[in-house]
C-alpha positions as CSV (number, residue, x, y, z in Angstrom):
1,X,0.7,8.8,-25.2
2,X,-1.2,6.6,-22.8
3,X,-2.1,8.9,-19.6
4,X,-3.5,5.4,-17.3
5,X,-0.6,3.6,-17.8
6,X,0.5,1.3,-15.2
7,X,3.2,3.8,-13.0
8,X,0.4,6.0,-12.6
9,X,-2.1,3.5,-11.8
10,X,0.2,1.8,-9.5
11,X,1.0,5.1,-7.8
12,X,-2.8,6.5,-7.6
13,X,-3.3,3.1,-5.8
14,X,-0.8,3.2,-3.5
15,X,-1.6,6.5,-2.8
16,X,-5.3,5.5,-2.0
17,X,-4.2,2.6,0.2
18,X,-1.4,4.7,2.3
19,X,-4.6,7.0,3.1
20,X,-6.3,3.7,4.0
21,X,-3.2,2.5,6.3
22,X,-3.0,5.9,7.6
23,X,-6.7,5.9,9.0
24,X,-6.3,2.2,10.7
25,X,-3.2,3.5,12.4
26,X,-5.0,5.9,13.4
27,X,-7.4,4.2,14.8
28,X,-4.9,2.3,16.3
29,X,-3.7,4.7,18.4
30,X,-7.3,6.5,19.5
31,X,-7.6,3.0,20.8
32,X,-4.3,2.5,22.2
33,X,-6.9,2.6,25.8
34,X,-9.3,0.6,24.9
35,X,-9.5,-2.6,26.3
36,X,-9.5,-6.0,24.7
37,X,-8.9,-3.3,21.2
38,X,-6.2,-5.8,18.4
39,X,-4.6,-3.7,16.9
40,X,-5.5,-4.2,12.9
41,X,-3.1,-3.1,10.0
42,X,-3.6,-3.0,5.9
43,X,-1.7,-5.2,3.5
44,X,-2.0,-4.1,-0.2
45,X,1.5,-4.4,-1.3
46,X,1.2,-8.1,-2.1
47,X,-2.3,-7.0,-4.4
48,X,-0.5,-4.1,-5.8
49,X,2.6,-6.3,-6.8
50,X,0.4,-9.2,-8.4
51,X,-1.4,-6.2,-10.4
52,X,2.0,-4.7,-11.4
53,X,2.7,-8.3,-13.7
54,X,-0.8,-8.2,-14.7
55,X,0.1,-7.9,-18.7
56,X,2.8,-10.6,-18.4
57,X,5.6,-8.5,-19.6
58,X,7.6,-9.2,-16.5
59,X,6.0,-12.4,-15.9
60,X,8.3,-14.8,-13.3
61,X,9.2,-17.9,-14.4
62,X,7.5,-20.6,-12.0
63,X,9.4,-24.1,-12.9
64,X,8.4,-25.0,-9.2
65,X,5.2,-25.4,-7.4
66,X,6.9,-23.9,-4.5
67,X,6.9,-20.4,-6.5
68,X,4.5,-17.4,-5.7
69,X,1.9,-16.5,-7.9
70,X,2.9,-13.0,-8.7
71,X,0.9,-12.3,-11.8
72,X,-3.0,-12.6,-11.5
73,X,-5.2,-9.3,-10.7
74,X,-5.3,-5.8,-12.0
75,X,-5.9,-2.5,-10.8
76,X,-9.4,-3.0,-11.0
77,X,-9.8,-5.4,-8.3
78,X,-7.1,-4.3,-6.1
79,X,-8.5,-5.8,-2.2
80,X,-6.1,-4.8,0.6
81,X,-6.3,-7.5,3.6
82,X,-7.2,-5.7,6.8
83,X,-6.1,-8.3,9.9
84,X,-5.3,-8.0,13.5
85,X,-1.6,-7.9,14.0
86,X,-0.7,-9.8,17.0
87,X,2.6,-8.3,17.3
88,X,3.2,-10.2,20.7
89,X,2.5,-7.0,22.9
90,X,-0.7,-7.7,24.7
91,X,-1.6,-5.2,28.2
92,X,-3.4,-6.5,31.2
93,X,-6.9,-5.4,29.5
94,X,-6.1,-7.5,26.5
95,X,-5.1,-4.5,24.2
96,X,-2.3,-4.7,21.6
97,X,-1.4,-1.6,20.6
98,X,2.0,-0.4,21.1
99,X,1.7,3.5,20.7
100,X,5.4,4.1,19.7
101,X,5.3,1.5,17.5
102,X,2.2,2.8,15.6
103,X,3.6,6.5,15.9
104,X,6.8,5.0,13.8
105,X,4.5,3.1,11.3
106,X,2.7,6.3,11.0
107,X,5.5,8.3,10.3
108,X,7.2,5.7,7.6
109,X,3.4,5.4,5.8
110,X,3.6,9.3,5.6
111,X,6.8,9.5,4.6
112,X,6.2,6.8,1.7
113,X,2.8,8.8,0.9
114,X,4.7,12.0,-0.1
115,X,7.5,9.5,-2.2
116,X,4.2,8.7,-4.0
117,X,2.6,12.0,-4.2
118,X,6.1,13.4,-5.9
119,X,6.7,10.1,-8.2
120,X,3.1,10.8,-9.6
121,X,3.6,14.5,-9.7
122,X,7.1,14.1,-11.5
123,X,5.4,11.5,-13.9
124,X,2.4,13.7,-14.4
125,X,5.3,17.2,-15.1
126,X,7.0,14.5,-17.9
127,X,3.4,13.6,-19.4
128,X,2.7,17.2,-19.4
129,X,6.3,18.5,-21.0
130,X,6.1,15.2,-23.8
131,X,2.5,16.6,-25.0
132,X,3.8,20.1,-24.9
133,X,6.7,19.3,-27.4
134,X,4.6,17.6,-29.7
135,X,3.0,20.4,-30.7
């Protein structure tokens, strides 16, 4: 039984880069006063879902060079992109945050953090009962 296979990599990464998200929201908001702040947000799901295809099992066909590259990476080398958002929302000072708006992002990230938290702790319970029945 392989105990790094990919679910669990995939969700100890995701769980690593919701933390991440969390904190720049965070940020986000302890800034919401601040003037001239951009609000900045994390993109990993496009790294995570290129690292996902990485052994080619579930490799896309691409019979057009209009087609995404979905299969290059690895969890090794996983880089989230950390950009401003200009989500159209800029005060008088030149600030874009929009505090409801990251309150709701904050609540969906945590609320995706604990999905992950229970996938891995499910996968880890079915790890644990396969080597327990083994013996």
């Amino acid at each position: 039984m392989n105990v790094n296979d990919k679910t669990v990599k995939a969700l100890a990464a995701s769980l690593n880069f919701r933390q991440m998200r969390q904190e720049v929201i965070s940020s986000n908001i302890a800034n919401a006063d601040t003037p001239g702040y951009k609000a900045k947000r994390v993109d990993f799901e496009g790294a995570l879902a290129r690292a996902l295809d990485v052994d080619g099992q579930m490799k896309m066909k691409s019979t057009d060079g209009k087609h995404f590259d979905v299969g290059n990476g690895g969890f090794d080398n996983l880089e989230p992109k950390i950009y401003e958002d200009s989500n159209g929302v800029v005060a008088e000072d030149g600030n874009t945050v929009d505090r409801e708006q990251e309150l709701a992002k904050m609540a969906e990230n945590k609320i995706l953090f604990d999905a992950a938290v229970q996938l891995l702790s499910k996968k880890i319970g079915l790890m644990k009962y396969a080597l327990q029945s083994e013996r």
